[in-house]
GUZAFI-594791 format. One record per atom (N, C-alpha, C, O): residue in one letter; x, y, z. Coordinates in pm, whole numbers, padded with zeros to 5 digits, always signed. Example, Ala and Ser with C-alpha at 12.3 -4.5 7.8 and 13.67 -1.06 7.14 Angstrom:
BEGIN
A+01319-00569+00780/A+01230-00450+00780/A+01320-00330+00780/A+01424-00332+00846/S+01285-00225+00708/S+01367-00106+00714/S+01290+00003+00787/S+01341+00114+00804/
! end
This chain:
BEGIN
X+00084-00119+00000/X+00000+00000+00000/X+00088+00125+00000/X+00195+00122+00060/X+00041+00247-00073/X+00126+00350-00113/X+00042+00439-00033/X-00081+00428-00037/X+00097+00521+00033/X+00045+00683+00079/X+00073+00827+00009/X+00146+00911+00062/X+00026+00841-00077/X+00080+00996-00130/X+00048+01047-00055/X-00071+01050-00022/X+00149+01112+00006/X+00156+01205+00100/X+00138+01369+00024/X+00085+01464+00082/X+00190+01372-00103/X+00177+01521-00211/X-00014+01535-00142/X-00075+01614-00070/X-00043+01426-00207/X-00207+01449-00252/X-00298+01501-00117/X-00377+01596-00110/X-00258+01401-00012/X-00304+01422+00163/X-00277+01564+00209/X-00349+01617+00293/X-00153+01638+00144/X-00090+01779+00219/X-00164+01886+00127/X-00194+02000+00161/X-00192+01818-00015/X-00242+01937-00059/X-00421+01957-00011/X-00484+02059+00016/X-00463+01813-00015/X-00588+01810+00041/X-00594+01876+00147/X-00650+01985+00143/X-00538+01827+00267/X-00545+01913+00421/X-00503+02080+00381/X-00578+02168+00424/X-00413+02110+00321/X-00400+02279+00317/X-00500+02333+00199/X-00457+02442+00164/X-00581+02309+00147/X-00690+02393+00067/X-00809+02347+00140/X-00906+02419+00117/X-00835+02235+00235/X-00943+02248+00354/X-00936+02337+00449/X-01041+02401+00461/X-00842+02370+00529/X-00760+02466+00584/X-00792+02615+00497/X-00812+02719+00560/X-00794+02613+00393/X-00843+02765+00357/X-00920+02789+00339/X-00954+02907+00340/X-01005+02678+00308/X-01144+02677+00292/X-01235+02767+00432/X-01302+02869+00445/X-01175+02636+00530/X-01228+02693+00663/X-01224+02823+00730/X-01312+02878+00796/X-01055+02880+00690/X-01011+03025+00746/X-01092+03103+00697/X-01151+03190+00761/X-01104+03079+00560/X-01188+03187+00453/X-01337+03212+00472/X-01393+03320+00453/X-01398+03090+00516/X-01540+03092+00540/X-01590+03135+00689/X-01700+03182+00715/X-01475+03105+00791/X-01460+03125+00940/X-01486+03266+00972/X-01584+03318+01025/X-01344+03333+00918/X-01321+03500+00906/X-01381+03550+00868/X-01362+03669+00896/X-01483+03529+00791/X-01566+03624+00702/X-01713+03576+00775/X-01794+03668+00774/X-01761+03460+00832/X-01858+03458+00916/X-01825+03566+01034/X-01924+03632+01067/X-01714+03593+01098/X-01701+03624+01205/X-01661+03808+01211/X-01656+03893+01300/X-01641+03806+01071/X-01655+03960+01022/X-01750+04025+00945/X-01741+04126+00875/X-01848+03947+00971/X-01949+04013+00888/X-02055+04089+00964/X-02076+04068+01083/X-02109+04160+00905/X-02189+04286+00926/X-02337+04291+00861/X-02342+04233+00753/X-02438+04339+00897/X-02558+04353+00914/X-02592+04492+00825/X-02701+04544+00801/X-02451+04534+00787/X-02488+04684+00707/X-02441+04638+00572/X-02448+04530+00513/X-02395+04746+00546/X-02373+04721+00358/X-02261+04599+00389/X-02200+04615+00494/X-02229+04485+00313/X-02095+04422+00269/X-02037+04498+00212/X-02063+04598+00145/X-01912+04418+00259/X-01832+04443+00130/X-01788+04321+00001/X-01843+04211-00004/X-01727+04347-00055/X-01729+04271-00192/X-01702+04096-00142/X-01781+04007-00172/X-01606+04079-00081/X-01585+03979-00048/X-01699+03896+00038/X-01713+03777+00007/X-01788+03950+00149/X-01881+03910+00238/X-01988+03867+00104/X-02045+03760+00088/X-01993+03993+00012/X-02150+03976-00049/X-02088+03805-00168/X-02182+03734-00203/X-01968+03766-00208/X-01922+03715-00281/X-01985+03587-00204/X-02059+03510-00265/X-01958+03571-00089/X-01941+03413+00011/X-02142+03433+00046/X-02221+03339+00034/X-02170+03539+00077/X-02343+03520+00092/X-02392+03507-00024/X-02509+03469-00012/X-02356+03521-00152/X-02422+03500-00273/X-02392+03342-00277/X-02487+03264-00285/X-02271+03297-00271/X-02225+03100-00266/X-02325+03008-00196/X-02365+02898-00233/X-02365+03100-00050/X-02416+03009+00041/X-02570+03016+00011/X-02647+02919+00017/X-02596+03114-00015/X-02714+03160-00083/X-02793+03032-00162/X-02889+02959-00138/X-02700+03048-00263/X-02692+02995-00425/X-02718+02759-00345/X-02787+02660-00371/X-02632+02791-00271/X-02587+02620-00228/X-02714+02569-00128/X-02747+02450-00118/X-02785+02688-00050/X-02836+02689+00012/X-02997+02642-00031/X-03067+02570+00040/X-03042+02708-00182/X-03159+02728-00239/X-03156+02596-00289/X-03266+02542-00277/X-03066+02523-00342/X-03028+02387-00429/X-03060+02269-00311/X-03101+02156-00334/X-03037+02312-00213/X-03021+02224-00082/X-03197+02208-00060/X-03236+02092-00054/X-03282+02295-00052/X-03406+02348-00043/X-03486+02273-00127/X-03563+02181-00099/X-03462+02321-00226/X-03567+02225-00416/X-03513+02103-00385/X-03601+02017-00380/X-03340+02037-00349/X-03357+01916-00384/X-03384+01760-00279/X-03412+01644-00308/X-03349+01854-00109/X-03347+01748-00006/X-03510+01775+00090/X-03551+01873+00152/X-03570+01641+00066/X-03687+01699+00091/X-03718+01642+00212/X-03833+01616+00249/X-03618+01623+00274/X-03612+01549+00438/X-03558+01688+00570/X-03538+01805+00541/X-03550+01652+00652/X-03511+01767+00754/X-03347+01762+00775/X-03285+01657+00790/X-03324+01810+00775/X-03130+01764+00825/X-03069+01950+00809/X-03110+02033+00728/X-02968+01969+00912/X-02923+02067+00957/X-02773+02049+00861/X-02725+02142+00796/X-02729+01944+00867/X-02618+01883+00795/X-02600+01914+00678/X-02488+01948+00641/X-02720+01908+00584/X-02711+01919+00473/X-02659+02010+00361/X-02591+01989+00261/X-02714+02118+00415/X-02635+02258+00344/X-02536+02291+00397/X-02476+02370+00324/X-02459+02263+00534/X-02308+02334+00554/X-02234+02227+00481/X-02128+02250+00422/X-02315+02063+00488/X-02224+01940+00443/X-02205+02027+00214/X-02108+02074+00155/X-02335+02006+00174/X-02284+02056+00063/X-02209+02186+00050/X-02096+02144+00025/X-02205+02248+00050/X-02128+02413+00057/X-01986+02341+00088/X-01906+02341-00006/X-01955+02296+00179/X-01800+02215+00224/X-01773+02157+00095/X-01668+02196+00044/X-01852+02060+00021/X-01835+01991-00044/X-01779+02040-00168/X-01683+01987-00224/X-01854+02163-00219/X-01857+02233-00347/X-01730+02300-00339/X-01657+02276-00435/X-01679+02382-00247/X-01615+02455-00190/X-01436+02375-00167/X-01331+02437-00187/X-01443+02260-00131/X-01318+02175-00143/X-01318+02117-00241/X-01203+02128-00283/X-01368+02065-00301/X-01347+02001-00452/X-01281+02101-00526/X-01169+02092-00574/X-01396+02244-00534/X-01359+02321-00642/X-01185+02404-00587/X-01120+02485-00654/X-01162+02366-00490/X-01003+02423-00487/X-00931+02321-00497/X-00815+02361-00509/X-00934+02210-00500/X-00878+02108-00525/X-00868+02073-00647/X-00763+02019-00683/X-00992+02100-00754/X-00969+02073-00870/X-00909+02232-00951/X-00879+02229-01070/X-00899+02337-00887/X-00831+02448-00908/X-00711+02453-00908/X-00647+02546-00957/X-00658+02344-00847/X-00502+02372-00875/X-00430+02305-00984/X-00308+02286-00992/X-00505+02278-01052/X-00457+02255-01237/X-00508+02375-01318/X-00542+02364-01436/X-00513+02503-01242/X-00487+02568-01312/X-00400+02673-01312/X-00412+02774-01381/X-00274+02636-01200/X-00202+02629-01142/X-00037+02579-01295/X+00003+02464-01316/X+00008+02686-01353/X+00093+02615-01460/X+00193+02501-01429/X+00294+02513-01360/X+00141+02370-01502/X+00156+02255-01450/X+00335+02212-01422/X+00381+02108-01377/X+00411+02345-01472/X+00586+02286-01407/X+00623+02357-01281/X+00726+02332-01218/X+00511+02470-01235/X+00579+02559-01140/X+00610+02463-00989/X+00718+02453-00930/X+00522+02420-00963/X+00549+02328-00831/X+00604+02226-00839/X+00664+02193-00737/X+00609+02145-00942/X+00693+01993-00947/X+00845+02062-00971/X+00944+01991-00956/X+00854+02166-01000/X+01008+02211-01047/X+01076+02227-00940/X+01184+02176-00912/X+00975+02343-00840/X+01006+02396-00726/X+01031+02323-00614/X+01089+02372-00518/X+00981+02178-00617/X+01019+02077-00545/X+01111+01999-00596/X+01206+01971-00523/X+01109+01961-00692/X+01231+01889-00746/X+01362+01965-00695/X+01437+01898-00623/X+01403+02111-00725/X+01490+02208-00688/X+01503+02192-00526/X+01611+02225-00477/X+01404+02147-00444/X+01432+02122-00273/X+01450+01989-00281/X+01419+01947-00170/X+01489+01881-00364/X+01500+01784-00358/X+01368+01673-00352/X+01369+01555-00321/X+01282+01742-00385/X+01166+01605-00418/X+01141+01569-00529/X+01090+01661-00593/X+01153+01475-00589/X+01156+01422-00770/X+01051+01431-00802/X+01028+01473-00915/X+00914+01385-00691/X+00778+01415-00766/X+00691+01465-00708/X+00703+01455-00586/X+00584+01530-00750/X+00484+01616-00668/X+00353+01652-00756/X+00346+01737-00845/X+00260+01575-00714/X+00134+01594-00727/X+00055+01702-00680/X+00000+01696-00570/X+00047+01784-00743/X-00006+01924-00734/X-00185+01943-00708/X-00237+02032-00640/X-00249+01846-00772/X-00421+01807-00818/X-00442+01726-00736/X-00379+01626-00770/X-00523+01700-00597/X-00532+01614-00517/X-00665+01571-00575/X-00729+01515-00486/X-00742+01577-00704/X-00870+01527-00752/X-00840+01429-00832/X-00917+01337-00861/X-00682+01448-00889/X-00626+01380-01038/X-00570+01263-00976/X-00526+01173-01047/X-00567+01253-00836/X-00529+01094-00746/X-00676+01034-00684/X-00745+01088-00598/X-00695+00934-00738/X-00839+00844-00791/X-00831+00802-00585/X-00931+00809-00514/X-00716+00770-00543/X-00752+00781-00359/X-00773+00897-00313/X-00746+00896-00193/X-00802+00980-00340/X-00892+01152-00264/X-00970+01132-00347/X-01072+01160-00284/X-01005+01103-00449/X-01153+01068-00508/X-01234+00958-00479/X-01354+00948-00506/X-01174+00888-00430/X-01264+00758-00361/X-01240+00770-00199/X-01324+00705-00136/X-01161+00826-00132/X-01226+00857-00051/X-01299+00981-00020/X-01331+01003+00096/X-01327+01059-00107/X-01426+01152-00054/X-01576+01082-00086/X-01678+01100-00020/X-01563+01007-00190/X-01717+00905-00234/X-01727+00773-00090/X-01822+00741-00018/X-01608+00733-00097/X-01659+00643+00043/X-01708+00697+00198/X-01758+00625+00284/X-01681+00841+00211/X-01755+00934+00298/X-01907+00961+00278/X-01998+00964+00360/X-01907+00973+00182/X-02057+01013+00095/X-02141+00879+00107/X-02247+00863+00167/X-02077+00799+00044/X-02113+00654+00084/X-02207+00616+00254/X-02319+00586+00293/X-02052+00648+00316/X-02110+00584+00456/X-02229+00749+00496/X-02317+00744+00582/X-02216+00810+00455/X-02323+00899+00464/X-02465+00880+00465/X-02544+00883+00559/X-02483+00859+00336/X-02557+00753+00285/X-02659+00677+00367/X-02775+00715+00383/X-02601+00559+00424/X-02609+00457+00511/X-02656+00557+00686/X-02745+00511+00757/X-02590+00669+00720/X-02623+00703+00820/X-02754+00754+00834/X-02836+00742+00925/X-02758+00827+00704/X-02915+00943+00708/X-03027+00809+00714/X-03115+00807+00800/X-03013+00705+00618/X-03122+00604+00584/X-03143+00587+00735/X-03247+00634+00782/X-03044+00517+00827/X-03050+00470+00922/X-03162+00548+01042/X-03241+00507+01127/X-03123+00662+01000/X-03162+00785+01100/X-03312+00837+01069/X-03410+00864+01138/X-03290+00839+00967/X-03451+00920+00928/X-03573+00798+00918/X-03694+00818+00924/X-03508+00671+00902/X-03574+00589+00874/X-03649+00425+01002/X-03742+00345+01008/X-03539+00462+01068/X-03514+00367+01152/X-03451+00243+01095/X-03452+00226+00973/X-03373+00120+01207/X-03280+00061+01134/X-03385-00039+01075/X-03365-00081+00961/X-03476-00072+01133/X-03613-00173+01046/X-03665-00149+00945/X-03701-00213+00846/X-03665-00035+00982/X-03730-00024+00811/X-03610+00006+00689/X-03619-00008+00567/X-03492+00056+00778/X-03376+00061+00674/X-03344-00110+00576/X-03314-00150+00463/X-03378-00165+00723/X-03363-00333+00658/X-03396-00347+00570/X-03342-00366+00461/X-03585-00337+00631/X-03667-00421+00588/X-03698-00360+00398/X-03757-00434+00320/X-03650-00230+00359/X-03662-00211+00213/X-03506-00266+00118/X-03486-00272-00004/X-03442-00291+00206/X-03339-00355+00114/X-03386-00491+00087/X-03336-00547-00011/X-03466-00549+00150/X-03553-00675+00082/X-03657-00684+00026/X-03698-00792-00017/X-03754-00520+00010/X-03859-00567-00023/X-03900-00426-00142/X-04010-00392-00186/X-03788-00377-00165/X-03768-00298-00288/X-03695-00298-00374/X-03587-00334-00327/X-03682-00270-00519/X-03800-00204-00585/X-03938-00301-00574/X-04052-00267-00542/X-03892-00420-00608/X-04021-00520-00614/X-04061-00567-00523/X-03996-00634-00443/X-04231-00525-00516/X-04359-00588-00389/X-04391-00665-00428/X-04375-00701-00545/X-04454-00723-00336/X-04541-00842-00364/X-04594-00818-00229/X-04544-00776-00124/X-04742-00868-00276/X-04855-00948-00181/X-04817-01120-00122/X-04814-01205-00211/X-04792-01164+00009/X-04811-01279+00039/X-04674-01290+00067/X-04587-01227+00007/X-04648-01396+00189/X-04542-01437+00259/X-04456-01471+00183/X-04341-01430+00195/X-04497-01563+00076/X-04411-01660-00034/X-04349-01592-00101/X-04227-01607-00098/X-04416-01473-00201/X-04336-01375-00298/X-04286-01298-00222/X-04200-01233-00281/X-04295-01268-00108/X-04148-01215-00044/X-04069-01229-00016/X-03990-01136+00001/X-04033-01383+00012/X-03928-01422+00047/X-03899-01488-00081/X-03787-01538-00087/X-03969-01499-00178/X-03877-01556-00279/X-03805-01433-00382/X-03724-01456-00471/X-03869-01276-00337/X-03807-01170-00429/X-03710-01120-00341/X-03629-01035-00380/X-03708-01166-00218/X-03624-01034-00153/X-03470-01103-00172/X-03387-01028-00121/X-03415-01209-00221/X-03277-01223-00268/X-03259-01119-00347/X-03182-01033-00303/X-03329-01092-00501/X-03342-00969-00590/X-03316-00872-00546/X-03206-00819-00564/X-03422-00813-00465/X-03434-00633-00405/X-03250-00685-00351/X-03171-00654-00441/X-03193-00740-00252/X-03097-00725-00186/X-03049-00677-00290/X-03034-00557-00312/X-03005-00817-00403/X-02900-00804-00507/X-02891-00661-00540/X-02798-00585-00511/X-03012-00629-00612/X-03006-00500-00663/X-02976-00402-00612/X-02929-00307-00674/X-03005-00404-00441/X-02964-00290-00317/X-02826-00292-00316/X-02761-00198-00268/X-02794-00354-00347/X-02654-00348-00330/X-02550-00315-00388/X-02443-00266-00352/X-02616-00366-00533/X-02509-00278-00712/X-02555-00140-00658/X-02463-00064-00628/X-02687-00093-00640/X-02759+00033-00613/X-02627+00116-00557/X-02552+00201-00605/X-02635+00057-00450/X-02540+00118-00355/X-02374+00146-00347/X-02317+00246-00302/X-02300-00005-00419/X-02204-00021-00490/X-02171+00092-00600/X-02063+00151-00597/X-02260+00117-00689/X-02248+00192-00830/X-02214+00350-00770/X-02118+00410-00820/X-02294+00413-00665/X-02295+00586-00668/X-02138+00540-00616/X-02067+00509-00712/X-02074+00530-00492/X-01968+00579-00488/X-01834+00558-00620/X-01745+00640-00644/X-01857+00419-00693/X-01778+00444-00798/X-01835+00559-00856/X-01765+00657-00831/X-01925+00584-00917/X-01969+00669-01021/X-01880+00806-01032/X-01818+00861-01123/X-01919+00847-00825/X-01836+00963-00806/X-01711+00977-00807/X-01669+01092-00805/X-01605+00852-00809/X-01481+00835-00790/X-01461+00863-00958/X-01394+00958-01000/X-01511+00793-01019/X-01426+00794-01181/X-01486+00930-01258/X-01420+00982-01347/X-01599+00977-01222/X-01644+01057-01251/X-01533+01175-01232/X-01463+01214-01326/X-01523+01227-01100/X-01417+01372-01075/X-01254+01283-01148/X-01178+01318-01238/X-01256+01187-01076/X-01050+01162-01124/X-01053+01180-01286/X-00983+01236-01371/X-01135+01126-01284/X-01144+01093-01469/X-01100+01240-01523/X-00986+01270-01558/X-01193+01311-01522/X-01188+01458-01565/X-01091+01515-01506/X-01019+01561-01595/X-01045+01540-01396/X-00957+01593-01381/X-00829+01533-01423/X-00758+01610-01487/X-00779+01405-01400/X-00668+01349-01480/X-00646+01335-01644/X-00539+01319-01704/X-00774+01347-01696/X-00750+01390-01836/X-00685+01586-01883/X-00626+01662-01959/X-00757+01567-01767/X-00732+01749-01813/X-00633+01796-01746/X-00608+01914-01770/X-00531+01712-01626/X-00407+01775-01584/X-00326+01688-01736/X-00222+01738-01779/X-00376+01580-01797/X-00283+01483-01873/X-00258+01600-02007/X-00147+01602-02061/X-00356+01686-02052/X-00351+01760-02149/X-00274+01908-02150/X-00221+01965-02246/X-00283+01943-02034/X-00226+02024-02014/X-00068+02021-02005/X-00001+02124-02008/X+00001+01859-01990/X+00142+01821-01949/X+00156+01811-02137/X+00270+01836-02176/X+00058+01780-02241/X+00092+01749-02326/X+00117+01865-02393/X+00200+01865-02483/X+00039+01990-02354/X+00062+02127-02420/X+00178+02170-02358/X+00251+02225-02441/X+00234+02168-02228/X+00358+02237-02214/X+00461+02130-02271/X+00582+02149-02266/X+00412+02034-02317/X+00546+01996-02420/X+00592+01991-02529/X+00689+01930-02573/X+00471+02104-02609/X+00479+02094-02735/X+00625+02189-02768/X+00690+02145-02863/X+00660+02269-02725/X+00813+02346-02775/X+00910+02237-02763/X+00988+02220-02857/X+00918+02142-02636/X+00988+02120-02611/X+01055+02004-02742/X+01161+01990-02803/X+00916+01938-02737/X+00919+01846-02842/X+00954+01886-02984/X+00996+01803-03065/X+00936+02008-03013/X+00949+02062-03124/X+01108+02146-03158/X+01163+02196-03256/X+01140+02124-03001/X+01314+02179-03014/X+01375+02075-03079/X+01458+02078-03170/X+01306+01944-02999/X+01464+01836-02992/X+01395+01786-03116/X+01465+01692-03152/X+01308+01797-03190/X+01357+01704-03352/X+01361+01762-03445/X+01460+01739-03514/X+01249+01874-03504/X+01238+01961-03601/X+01307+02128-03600/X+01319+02209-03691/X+01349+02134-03438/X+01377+02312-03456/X+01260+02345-03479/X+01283+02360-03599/X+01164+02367-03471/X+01035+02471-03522/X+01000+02494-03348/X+00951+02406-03276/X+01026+02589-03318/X+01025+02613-03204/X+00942+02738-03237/X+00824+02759-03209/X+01013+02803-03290/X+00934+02947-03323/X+00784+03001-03374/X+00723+03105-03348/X+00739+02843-03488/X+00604+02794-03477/X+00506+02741-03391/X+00383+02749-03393/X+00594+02679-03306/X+00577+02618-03216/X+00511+02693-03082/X+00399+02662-03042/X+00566+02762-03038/X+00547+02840-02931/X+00430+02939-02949/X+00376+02972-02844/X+00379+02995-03067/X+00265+03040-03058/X+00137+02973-03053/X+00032+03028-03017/X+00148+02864-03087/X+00029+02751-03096/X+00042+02670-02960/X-00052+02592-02944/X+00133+02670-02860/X+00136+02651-02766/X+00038+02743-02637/X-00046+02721-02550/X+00109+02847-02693/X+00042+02965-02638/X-00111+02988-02618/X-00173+03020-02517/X-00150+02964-02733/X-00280+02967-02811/X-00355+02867-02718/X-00426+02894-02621/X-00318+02735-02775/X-00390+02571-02742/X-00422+02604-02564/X-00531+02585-02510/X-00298+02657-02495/X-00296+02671-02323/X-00416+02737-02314/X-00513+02683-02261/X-00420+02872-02371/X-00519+03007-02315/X-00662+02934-02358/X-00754+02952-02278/X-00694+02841-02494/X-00795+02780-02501/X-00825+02673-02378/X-00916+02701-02299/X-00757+02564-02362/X-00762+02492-02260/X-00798+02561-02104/X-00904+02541-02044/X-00710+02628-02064/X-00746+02660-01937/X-00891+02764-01924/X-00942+02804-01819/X-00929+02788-02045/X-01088+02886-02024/X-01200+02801-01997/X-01296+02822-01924/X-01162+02676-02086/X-01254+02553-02126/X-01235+02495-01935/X-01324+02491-01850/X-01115+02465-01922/X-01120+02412-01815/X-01181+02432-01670/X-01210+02356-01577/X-01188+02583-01696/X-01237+02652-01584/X-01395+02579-01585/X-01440+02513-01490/X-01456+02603-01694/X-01589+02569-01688/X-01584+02367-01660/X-01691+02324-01617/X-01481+02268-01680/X-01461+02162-01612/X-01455+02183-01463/X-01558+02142-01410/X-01376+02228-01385/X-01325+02180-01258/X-01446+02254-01162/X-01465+02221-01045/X-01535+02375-01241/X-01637+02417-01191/X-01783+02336-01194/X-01868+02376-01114/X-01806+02257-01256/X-01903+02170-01331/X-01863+02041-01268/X-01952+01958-01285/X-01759+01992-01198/X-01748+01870-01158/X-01770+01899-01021/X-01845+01825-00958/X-01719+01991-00968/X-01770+02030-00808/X-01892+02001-00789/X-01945+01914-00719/X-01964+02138-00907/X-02104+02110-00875/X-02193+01988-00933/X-02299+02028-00983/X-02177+01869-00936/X-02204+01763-01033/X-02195+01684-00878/X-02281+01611-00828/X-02035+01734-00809/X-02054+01617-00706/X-02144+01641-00584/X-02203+01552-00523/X-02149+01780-00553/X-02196+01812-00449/X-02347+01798-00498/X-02423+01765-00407/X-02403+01817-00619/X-02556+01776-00637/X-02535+01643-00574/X-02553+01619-00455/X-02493+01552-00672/X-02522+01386-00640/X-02512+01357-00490/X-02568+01254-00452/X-02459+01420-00416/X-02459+01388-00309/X-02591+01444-00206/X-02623+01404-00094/X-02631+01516-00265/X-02753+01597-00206/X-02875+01497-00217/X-02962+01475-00134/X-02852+01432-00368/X-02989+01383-00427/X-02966+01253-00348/X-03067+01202-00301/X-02820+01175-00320/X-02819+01061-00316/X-02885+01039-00130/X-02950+00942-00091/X-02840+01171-00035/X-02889+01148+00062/X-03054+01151+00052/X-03117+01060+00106/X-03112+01241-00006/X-03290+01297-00022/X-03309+01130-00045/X-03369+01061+00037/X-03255+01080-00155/X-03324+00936-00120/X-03314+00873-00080/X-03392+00781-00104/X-03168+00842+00066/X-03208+00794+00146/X-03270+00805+00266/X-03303+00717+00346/X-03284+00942+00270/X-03449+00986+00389/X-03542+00931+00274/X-03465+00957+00181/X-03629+00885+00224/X-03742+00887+00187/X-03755+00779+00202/X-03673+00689+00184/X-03893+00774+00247/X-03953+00609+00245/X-04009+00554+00116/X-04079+00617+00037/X-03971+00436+00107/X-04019+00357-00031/X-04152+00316+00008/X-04223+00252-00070/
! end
């Protein structure tokens, strides 16, 4: 078993700013005009807050500080690919570290474990809103009812089976879902800062080279912005919707 430790330090220090940022500005805020920054973070919570409202139709206090956290660490986590992809692996290499993972989204373990959190999440709200009997008793006797002792016990192997891919499937979904995208899109970005390079050592066209480099980057990272923003909010929905249905009774 391997520990990236890059991926864990960058994770813990953009949670860490997350918190200072949202802390300080709860604790400086004012009842009169904002200012730009206050009205910036009440428009977020606002915005995370109303989504939380239309989509969780159970009671929970959890829910909107849990999403807002959610949206809010992803999206700095998947922000730091946009971050030009030699400045920190260089800058460590130069203190003596050979490698350094900059994207703690583009390592598929901070993406599966933030889904295996969500996961056991999951499992807690059902438990809670539902009681643990009846949490049971629908993993055997849903989707498919039946009338009579017999067809229940001969469907509820099924409902399990199926409760269980059910359950199995969201946290992959969310794991390959964010790594995916983000490791394609730190992988493209390593391929654009190598286009000079590549173009020194065989052809010399460097000079062609470097403007279409230029170009391809400023396209990519505009495009990208609208990725690493769109996967935040993609995860922090699914996670909203995935708890709403497990408060609800079948």
């Amino acid at each position: 078993m391997v520990i990236n430790v890059d991926s864990i330090l960058f994770s813990l220090a953009l949670s860490a700013l997350f918190l200072v940022v949202f802390i300080t500005t709860a604790r400086r805020a004012t009842a009169g005009v904002p200012g730009k920054f206050q009205t910036a973070v009440e428009m977020l919570v606002g915005f995370v807050d109303g989504l939380v409202r239309e989509t969780f139709h159970g009671r929970s206090k959890l829910i909107a500080p849990l999403a807002l956290t959610i949206f809010c660490v992803v999206f700095l986590m998947n922000f730091m690919d946009m971050i030009p992809v030699d400045w920190l692996p260089a800058a460590a290499m130069a203190a003596g570290i050979p490698y350094l993972r900059v994207v703690p989204t583009a390592d598929i373990n901070i993406t599966l474990g933030l889904a295996v959190m969500v996961f056991l999440l999951i499992q807690v709200f059902g438990i809670r809103h539902k009681g643990i009997g009846t949490f049971v008793k629908e993993a055997f006797t849903a989707p498919f009812h039946a009338e009579g002792a017999v067809m229940k016990i001969l469907l509820a192997p099924f409902n399990l089976l199926l409760r269980v891919i059910e359950e199995l499937v969201r946290p992959l979904s969310l794991t390959l879902r964010l790594f995916g995208n983000l490791y394609a899109g730190e992988l493209i970005f390593i391929l654009i800062a190598l286009m000079t390079l590549n173009a020194s050592l065989t052809s010399g066209m460097t000079w062609l080279m470097a403007p279409m480099q230029f170009i391809s980057g400023f396209v990519w990272t505009a495009f990208h912005i609208l990725v690493i923003t769109l996967q935040a909010f993609i995860f922090m929905m699914l996670t909203i919707v995935y708890l709403s249905m497990a408060a609800e009774n079948h």
